[in-house]
MARBA-3410 file (N, C-alpha, C, O; in Angstrom, 1 decimal):
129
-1.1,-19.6,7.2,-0.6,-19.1,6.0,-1.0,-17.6,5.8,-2.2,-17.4,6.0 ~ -0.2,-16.7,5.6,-0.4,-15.2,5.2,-1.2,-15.1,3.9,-0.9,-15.7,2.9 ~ -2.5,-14.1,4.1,-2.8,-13.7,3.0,-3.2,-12.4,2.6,-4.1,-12.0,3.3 ~ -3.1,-11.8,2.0,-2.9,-10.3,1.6,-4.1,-10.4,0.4,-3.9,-11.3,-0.4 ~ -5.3,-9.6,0.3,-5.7,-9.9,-0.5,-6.6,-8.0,-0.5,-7.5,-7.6,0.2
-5.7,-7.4,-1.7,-6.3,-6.5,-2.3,-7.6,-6.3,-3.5,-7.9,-6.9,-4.5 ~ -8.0,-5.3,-2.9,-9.4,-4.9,-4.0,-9.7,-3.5,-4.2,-9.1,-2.8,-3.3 ~ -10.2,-3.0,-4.8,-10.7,-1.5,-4.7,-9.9,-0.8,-5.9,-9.9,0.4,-5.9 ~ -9.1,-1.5,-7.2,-8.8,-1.2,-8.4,-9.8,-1.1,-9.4,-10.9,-1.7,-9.5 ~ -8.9,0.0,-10.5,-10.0,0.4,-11.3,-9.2,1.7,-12.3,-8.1,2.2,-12.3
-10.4,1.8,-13.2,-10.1,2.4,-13.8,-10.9,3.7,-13.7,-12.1,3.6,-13.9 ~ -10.0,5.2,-13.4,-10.6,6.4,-13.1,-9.9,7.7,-14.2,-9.0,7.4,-15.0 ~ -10.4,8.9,-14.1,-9.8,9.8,-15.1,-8.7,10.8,-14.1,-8.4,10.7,-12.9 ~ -8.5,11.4,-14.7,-6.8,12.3,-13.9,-7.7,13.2,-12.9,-8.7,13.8,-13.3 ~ -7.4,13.1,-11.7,-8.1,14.0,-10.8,-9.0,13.4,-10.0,-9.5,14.0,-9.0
-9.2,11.9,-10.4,-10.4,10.8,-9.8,-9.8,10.5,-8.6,-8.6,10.7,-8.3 ~ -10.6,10.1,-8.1,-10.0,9.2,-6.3,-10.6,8.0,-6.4,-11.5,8.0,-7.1 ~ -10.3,6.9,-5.9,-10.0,5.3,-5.6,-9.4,5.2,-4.0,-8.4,5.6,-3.4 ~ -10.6,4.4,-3.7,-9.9,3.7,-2.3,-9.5,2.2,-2.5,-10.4,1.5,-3.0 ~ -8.3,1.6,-2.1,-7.6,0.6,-1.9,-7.8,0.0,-1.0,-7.6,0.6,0.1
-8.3,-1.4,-0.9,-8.3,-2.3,0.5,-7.4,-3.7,0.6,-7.4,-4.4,-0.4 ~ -6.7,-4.0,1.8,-6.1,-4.8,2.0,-7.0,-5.4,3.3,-7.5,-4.8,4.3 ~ -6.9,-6.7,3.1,-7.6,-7.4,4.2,-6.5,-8.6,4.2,-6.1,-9.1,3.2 ~ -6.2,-8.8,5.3,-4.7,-9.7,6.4,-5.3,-10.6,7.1,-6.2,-10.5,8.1 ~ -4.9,-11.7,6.7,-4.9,-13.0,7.7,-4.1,-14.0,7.8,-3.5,-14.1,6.8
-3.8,-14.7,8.7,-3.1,-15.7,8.6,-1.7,-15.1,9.6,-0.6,-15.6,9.4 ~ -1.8,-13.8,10.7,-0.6,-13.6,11.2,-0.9,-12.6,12.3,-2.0,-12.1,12.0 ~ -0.5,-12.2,13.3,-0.7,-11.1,14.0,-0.7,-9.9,13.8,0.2,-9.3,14.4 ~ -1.6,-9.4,13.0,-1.8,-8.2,12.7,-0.9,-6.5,13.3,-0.1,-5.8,12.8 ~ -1.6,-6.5,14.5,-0.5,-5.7,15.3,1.0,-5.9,15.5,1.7,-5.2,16.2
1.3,-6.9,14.7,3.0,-7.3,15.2,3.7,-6.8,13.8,4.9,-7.1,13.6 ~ 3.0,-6.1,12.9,3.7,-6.1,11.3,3.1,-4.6,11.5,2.2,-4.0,12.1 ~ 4.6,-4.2,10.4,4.4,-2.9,9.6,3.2,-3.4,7.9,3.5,-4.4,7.2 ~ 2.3,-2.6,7.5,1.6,-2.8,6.7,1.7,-1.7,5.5,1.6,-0.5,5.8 ~ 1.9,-2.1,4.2,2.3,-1.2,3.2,1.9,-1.4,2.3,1.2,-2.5,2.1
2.1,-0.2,1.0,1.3,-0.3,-0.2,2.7,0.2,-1.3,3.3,1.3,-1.3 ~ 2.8,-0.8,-2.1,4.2,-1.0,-3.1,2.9,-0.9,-4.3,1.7,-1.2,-4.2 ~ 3.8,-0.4,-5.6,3.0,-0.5,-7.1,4.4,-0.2,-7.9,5.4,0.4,-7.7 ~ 3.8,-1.2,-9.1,5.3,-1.7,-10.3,4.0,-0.9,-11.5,2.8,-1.1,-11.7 ~ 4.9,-0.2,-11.9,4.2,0.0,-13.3,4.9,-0.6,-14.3,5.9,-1.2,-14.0
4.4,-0.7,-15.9,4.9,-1.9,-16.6,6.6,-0.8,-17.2,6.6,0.4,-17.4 ~ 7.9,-2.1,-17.2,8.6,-1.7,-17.4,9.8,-1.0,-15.9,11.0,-0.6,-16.1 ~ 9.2,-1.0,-14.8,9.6,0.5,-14.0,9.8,-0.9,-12.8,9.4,-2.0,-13.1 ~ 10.4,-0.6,-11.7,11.1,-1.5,-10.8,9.7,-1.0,-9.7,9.2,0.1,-9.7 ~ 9.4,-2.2,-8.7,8.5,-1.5,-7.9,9.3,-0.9,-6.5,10.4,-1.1,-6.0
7.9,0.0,-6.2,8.1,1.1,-5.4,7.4,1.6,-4.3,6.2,1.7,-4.4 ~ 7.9,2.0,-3.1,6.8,2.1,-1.8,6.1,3.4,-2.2,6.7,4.4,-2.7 ~ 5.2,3.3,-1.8,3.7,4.1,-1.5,3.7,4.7,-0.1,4.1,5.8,0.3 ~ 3.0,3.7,0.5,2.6,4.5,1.8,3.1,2.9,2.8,3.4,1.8,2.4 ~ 2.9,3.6,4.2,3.1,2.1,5.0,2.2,2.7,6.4,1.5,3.7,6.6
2.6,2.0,7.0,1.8,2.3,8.0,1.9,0.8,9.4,1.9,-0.4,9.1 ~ 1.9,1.3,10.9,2.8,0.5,11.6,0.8,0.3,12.3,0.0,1.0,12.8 ~ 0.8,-1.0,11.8,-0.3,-1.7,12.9,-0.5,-1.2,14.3,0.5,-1.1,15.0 ~ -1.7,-1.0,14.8,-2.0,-0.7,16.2,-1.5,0.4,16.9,-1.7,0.7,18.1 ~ -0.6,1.1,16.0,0.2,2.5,16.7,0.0,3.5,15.8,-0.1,4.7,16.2
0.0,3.3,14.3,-0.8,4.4,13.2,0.3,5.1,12.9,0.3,5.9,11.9 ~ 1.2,5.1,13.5,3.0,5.9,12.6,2.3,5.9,10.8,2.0,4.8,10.3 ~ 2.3,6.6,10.5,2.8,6.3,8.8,3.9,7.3,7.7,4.5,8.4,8.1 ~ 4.0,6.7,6.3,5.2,7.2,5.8,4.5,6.8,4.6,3.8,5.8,4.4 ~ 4.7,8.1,3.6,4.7,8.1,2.4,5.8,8.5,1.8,6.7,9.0,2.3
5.7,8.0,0.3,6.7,8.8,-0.8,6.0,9.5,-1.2,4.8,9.8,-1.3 ~ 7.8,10.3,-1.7,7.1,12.2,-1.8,6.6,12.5,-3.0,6.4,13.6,-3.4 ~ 6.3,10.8,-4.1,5.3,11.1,-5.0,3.7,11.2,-4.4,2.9,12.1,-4.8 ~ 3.5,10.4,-3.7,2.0,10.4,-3.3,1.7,11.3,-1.8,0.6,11.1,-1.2 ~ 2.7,12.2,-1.4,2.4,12.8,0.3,1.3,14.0,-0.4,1.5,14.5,-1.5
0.4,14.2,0.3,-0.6,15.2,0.3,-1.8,14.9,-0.6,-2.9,15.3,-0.3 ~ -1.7,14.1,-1.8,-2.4,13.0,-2.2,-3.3,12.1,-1.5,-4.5,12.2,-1.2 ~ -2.3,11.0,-1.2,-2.9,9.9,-0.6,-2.7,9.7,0.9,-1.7,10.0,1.6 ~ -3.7,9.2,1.2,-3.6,8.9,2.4,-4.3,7.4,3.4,-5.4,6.8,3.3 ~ -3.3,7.0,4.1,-3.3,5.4,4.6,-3.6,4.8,6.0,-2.8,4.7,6.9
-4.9,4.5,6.0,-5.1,4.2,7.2,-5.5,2.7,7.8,-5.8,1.9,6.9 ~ -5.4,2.2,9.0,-6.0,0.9,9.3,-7.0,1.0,9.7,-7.6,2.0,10.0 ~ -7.7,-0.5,9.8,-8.7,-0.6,10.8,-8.1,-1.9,11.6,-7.8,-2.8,10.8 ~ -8.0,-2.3,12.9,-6.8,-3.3,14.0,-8.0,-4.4,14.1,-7.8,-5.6,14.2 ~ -9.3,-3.9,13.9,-10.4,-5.0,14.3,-11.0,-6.1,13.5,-11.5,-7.2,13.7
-10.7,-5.0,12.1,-11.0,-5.8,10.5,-9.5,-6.3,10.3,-9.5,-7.2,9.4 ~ -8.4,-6.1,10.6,-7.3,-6.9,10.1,-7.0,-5.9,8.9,-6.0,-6.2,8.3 ~ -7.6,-4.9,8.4,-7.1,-4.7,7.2,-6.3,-3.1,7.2,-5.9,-2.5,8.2 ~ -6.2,-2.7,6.0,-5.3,-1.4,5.6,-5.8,-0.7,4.7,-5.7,-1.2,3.6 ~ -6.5,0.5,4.5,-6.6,1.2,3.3,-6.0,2.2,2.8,-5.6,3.1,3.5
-5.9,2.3,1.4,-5.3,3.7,1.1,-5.7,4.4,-0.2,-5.5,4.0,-1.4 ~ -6.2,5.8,0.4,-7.4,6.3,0.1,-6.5,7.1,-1.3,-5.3,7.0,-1.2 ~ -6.8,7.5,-2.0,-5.8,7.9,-3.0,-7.0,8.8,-3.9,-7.9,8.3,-4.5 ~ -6.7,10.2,-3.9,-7.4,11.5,-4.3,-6.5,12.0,-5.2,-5.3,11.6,-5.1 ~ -6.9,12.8,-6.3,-5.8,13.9,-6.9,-5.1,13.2,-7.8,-3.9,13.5,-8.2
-5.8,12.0,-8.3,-4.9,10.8,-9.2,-4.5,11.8,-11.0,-5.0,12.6,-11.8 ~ -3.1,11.0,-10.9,-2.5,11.2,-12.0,-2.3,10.2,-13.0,-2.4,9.1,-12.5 ~ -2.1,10.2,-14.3,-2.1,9.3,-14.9,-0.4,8.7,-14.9,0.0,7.7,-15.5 ~ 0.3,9.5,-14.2,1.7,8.3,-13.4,1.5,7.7,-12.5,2.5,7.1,-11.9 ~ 0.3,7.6,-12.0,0.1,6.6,-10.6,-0.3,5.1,-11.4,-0.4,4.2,-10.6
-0.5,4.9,-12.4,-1.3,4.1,-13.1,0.0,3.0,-13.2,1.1,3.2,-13.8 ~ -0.5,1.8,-12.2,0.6,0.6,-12.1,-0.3,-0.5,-11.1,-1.3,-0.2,-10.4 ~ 0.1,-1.4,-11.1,-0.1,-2.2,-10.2,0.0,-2.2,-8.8,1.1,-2.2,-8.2 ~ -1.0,-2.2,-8.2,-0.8,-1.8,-6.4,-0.9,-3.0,-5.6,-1.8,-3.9,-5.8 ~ 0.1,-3.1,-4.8,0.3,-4.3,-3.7,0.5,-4.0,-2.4,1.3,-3.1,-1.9
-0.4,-5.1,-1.6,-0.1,-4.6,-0.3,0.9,-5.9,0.2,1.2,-6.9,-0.4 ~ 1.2,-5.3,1.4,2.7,-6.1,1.6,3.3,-5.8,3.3,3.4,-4.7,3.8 ~ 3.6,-6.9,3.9,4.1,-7.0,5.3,5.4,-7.0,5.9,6.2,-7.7,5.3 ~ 5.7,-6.2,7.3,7.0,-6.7,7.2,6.6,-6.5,8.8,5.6,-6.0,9.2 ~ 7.9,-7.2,9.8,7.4,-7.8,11.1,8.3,-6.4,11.5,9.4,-6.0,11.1
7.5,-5.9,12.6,7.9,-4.4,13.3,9.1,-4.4,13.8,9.7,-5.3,14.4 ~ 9.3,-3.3,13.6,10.6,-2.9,14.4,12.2,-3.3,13.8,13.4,-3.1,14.2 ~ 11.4,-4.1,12.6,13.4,-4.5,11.8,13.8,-3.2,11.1,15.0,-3.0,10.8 ~ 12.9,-2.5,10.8,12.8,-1.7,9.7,12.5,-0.3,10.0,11.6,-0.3,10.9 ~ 13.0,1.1,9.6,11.9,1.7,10.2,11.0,2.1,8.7,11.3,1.6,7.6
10.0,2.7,8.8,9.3,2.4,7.8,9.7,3.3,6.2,9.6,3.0,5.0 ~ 10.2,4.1,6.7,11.0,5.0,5.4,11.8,4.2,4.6,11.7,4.2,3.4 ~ 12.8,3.4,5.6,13.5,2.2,5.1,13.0,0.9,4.3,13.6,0.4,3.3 ~ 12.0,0.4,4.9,11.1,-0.6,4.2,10.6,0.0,2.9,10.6,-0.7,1.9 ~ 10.0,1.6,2.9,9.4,1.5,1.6,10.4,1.8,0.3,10.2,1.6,-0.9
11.5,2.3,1.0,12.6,2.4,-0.2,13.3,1.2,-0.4,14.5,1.2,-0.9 ~ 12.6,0.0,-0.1,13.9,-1.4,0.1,12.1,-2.1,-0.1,11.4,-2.4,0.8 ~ 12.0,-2.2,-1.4,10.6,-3.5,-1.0,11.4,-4.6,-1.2,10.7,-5.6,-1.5 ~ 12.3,-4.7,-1.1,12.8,-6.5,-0.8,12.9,-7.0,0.4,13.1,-8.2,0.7 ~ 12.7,-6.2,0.9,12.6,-6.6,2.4,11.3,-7.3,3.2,11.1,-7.9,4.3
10.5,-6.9,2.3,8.8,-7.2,2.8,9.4,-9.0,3.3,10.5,-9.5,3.2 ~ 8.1,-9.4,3.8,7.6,-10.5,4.6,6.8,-11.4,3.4,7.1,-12.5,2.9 ~ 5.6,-10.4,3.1,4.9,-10.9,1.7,4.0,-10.2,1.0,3.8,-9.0,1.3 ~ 3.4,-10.8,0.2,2.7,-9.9,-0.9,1.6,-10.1,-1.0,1.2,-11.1,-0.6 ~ 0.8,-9.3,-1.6,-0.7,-9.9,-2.5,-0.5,-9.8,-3.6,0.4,-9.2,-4.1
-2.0,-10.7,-4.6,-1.6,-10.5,-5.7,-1.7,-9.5,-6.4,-1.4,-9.5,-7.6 ~ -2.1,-8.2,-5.7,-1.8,-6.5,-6.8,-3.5,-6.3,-7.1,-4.5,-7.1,-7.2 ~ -3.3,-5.0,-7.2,-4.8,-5.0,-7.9,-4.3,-3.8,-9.0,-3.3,-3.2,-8.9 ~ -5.2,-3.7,-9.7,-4.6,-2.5,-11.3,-5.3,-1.3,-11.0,-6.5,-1.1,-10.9 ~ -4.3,-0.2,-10.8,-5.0,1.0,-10.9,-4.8,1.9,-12.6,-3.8,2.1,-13.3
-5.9,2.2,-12.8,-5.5,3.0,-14.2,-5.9,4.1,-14.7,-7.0,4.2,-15.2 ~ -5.0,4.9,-14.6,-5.7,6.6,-14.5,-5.4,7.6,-16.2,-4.4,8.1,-16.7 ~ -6.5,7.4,-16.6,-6.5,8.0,-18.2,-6.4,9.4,-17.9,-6.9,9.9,-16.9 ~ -5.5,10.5,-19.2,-5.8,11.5,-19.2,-6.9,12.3,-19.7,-6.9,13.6,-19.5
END
């Protein structure tokens, strides 16, 4: 069984940084692209960052590029994404999310989250002005 289980939400002021963690089990790690989708209330969700297991390719949107930044670790199974320079439009729900390598390229996956594999249950980021 796949499980995606984010942590590292919270609530910070405009300018604050928050690191995001995803920890993965239940699948071959190296064989998936690994990403970070957030829905804010009202608003359709949207890719973040992604990043291709065991090879370190990654892709942001060109709300969060120079911002945030997404890295793995292949040994812990997991994904983080480190997120500096916070604004109070970043403030939505953040999800990490899988999709199996190579269907997709990753620019494509983060502009199509319907395509993911699966989800976690989100963690809340909340950036006051």
């Amino acid at each position: 069984e796949v499980q995606l289980v984010e942590s590292g939400g919270g609530l910070v002021q405009a300018g604050g940084s928050l690191t995001l963690s995803c920890v993965c089990s239940g699948f071959k790690f190296k064989d998936y692209d690994i990403g970070w989708f957030r829905q804010a209330p009202g608003k359709e969700r949207e890719g973040v960052s992604c990043i291709s297991a065991n090879e370190g390719y990654t892709y942001y949107s060109d709300s969060v590029r120079g911002r945030f930044a997404i890295s793995s670790d292949d040994a812990k199974n997991s994904v983080y994404l480190q997120m500096n320079n916070l604004k109070p439009e970043d403030t939505a729900v953040y999800y990490c999310s899988v999709v199996k390598k190579y269907r997709h390229s990753l620019s494509y996956w983060l502009a199509n989250p319907h395509l993911s594999d699966d989800w976690g249950q989100g963690t809340q980021v909340t950036v006051s002005s």
